[in-house]
C-alpha positions in Angstrom: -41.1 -15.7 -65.0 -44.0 -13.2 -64.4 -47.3 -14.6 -64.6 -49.5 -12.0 -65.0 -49.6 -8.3 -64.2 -52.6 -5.9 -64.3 -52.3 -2.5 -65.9 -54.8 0.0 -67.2 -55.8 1.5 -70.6 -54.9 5.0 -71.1 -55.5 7.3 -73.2 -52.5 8.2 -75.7 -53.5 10.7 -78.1 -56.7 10.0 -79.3 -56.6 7.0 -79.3 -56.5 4.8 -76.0 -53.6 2.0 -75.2 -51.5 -0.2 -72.7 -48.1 -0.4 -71.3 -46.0 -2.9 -71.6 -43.9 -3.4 -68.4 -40.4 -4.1 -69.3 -39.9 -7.0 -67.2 -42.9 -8.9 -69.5 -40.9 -7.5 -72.4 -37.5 -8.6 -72.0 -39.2 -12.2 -71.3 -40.6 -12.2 -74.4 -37.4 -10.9 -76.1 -39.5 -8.0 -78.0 -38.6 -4.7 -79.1 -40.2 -4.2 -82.3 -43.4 -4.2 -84.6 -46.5 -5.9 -83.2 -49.5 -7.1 -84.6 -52.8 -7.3 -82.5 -56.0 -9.2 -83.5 -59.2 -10.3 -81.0 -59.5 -13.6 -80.3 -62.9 -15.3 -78.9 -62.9 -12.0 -76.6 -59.3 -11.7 -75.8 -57.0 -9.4 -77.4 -53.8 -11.0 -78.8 -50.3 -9.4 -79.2 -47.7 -10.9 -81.0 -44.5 -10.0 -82.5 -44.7 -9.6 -86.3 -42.5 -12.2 -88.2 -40.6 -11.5 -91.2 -41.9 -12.8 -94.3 -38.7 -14.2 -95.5 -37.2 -14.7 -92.4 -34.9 -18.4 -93.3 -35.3 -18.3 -96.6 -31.5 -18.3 -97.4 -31.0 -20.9 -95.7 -33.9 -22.9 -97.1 -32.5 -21.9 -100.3 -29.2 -23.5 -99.8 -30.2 -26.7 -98.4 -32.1 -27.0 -101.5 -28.9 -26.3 -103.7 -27.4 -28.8 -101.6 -29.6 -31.5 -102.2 -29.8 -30.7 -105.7 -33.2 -29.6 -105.4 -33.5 -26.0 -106.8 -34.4 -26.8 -110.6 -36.6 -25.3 -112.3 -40.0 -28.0 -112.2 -41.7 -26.7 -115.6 -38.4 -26.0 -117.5 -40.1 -27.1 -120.8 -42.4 -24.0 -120.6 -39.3 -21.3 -121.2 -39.0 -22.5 -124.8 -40.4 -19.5 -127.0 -43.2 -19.7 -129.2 -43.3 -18.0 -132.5 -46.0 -15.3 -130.3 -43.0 -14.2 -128.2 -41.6 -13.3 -131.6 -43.8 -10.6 -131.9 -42.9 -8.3 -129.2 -39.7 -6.2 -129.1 -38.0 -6.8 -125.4 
């Protein structure tokens, strides 16, 4: 495991930016989107996470423990307002 490496900010464009050595890289198991943000004075990478990443199988542990109903059921019932509009 690498501790820590120094490298220097370049310019890239106009804009200015690091490199990543590939040995810090394939530690972290990253070879996609980032997001940055500053913390306290410290600039923090981090991978960025799918939304819905698990939901599928959230989903069917709820179906499996009967626990994917509908929780205000009674609202679905039309009024005589929905009646009004053509769908």
């Amino acid at each position: 495991m690498v501790a820590s490496i120094k490298t220097h900010v370049i310019k890239i464009g106009n804009s200015q930016g690091i490199r990543i050595p590939k040995t810090l890289l394939e530690q972290l198991h990253w070879d996609g989107e980032v997001e940055l943000e500053v913390q306290e004075n410290q600039l923090v990478v981090r991978p960025v996470s799918l939304v819905r990443q698990g939901w599928d199988q959230q989903f069917q542990t709820m179906a499996e423990h009967q626990d994917d109903r509908l929780l205000d059921e009674s609202t679905l019932s039309l009024t005589s307002w929905d009646d009004d509009w053509d769908w």
